[in-house]
N, C-alpha and C positions, 0 to 999 in steps of 0.2 A: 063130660061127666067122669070119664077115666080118671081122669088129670085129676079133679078135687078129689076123687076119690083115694087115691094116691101120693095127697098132700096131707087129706085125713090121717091117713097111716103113716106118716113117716111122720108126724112134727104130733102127734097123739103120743103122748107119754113120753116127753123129749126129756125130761130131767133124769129119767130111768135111760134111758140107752145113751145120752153122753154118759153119766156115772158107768153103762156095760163098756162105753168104747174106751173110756179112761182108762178101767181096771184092765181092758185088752191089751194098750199100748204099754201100761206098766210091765205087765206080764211077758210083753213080746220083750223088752228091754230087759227085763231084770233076768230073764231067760239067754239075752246074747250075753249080758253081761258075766252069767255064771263061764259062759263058754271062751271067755277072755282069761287070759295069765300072764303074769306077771314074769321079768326077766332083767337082773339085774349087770350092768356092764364096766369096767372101769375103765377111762381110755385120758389120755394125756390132755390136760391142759396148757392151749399156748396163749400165752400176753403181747399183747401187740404193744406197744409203744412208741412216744417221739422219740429225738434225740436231747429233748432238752431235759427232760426227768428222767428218772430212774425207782424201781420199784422199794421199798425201804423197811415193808417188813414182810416178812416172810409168806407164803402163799404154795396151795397144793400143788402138787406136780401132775398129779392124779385127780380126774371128779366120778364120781357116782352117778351114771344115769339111767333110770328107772324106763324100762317099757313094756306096754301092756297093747297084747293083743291076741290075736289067734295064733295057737301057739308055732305051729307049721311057719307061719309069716314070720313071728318075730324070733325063733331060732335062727331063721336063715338071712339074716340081718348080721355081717360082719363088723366087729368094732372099728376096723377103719372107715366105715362107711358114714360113722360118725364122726362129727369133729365139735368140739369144744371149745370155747375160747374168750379173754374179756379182752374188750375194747378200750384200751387204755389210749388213744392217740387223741384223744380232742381234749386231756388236762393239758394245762397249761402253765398253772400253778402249784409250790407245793400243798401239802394236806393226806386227810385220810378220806377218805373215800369208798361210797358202798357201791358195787358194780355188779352187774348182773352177768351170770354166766351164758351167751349166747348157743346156741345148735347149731350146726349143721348138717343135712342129710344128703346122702349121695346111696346111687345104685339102688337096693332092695332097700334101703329106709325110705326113698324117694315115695313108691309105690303098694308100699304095707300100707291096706287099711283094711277091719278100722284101726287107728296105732295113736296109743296116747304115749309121748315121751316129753321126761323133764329131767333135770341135771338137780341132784342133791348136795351142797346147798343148791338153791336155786340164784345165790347172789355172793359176793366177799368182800371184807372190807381191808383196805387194802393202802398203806399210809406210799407217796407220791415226795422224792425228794430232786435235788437239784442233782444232775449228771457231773459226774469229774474226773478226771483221767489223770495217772500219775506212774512212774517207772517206779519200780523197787527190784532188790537182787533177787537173785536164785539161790536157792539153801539146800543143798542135797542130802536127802534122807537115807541112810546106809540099814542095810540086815543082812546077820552073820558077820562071818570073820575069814579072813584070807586064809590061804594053806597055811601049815604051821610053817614057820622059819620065812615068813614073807609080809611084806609092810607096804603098805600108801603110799608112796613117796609124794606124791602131788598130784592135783587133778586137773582140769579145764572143763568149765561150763558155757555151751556157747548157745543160743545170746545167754551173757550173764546177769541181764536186765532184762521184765517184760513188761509190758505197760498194760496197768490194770484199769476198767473203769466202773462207774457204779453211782450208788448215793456218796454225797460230799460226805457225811459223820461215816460212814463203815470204809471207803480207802482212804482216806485221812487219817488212820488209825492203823492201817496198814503198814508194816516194813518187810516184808519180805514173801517171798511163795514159797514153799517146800516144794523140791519133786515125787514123785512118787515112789516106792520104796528101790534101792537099787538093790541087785545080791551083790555080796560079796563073797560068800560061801564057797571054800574048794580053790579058788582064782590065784596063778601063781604068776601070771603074764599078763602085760600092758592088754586092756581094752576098751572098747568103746559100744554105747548102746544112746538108742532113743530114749529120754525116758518123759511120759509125762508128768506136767503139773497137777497140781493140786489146792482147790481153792478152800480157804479156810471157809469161805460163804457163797453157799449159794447164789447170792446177790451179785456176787464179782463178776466179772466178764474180762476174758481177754481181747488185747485188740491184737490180731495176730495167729502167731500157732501157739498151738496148749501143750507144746512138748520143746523139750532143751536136746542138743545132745553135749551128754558126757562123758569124759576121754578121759582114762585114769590111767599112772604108771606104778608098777607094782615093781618091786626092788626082793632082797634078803635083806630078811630084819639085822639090824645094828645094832651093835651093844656099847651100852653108856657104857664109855670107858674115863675117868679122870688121870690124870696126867700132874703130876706137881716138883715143885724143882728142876724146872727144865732152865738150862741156860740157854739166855739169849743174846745170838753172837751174832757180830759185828761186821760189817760189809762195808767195801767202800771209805776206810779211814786214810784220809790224804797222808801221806808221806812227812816226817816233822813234828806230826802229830800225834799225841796221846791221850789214854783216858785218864782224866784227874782221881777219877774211883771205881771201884770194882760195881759193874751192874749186878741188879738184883738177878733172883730166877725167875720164874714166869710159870701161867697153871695153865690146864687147856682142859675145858670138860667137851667130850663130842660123843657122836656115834659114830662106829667104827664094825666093817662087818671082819670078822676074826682073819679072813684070806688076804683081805687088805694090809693090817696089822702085821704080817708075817713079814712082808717087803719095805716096811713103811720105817723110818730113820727118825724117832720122834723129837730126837735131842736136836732138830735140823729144823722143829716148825718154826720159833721166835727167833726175829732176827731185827736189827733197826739199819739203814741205809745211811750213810755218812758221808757220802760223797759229795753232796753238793755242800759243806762244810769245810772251808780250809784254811780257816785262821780261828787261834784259840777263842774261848768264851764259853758260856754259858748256852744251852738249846734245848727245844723243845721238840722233840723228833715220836715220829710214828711208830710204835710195833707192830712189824707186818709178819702174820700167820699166812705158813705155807702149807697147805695137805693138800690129799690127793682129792680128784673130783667128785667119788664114788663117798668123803665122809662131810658127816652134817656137824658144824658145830655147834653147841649152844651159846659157851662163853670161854670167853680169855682175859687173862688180866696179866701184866699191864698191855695196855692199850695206847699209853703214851709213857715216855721218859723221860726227864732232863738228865742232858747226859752235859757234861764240863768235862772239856779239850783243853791241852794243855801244849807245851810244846815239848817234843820230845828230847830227852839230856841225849846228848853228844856224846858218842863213845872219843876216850881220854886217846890223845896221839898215842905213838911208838915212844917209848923213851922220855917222854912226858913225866916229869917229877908229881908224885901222889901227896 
């Protein structure tokens, strides 16, 4: 009798107490969920990929991921505990492509509940090209300027080639990598530093290291000096022989630092060699510029001569009627 009586009462006005246990459960819920807060994160995106494609246009480095919980849990959730990342390794082919951003939880994300987390976007669309690898040189980027009274003389870049790879259209279009800024500033003596690369695009990749070193010599600056109407004398004239006409003079433009210049004999740099020459005629002979190691020249003229040998007159006997 208990029992139906006890069946009476519980299942007696059942559409009234589901609608009381509904509005309970809403109530219990709507009540956790006021006690829930929101926490927003940014932490690195990584792409996984084959070797046979390459990424081709551009994509975040960074994602936004949204978490909501209680707040004690979800403060104490470090962003490396999260990881982020799209799964690029099963294309095959090129294209574009919508991919969704995956999660990862480790340590206290593992075990935060309740924890709703999702990555903003929650997908990327993301164009997929052919991989290509190719050498191009090294171009070194300078800033500032040497001590006063001091010059570049020359530099070495080593490797002076790095091999880049990426989509076929963006290093195919590629010539060259800058390094990264060098000083010059204040510098009055040979040096050397590490310096790194610098890719014009994200997309690049090096295969290798991302840094050159470069080894510079630093001098006293030179002063254009021009030089004109220099003679140019004669070495090496066989014996017998002579010049049928007077040689021209000769110009010489260089750089020359002024301590140099002091010691320096300029009437002595154009000269042409004759020696292996020893019967008259006509010839086509070399002007060869002599200076010192320390100057740079830009230009000299001439550069070649026809010089006409003749045979030298006999001086007249003793006693010899004139």
């Amino acid at each position: 009798m208990k029992l139906k009586r006890m069946a009476r009462l519980l299942f007696s006005d059942w559409p009234a107490k589901v609608l009381s246990l509904s509005i309970a459960l809403l109530l219990t819920l709507f009540f956790n969920l006021t006690r829930l807060e929101q926490r927003t994160i940014n932490i690195p995106l990584t792409v996984s990929i084959n070797d046979v494609l390459a990424p081709s246009s551009q994509y975040p480095s960074m994602v936004k991921v949204i978490l909501r919980g209680e707040r004690d849990m979800i403060y104490s959730i470090r962003e490396d505990e999260i990881s982020a990342f799209l799964d690029l390794s099963e294309y095959k082919n090129e294209g574009v492509y919508r991919v969704p951003i995956r999660l990862q939880k480790r340590g206290n994300a593992l075990v935060a509940d309740p924890l709703e987390i999702h990555p903003e976007p929650s997908d990327i669309a993301i164009g997929l090209e052919k991989r290509i690898a190719k050498s191009v040189p090294v171009t070194p980027s300078f800033k500032g300027f040497l001590e006063s009274g001091f010059e570049l003389a020359n530099f070495d870049i080593l490797p002076p080639e790095v091999t880049i790879s990426g989509p076929a259209g963006l290093v195919s279009r590629a010539s060259e990598i800058s390094t990264d800024t060098i000083e010059l500033s204040g510098k009055k003596a040979d040096f050397t530093v590490n310096v790194r690369l610098l890719k014009k695009d994200s997309l690049l990749a090096f295969e290798g290291k991302d840094s050159v070193v470069f080894s510079a010599t630093v001098r006293k600056s030179r002063d254009i000096k021009n030089f004109v109407n220099l003679p140019i004398i004669v070495r090496g004239l066989a014996p017998g022989l002579a010049l049928a006409e007077i040689l021209p003079t000769g110009n010489v433009r260089m750089h020359i630092a002024e301590e140099v210049l002091k010691d320096f004999k300029t009437d002595e740099m154009l000269s042409v060699d004759l020696k292996d020459y020893t019967k008259a005629g006509t010839y086509t002979v070399n002007v060869v510029l002599s200076v010192p190691e320390e100057v740079v020249v830009e230009t000299y003229d001439p550069q070649t001569l026809t010089i006409k040998l003749q045979a030298a007159a006999q001086p007249a006997e003793p006693g010899a009627e004139l």
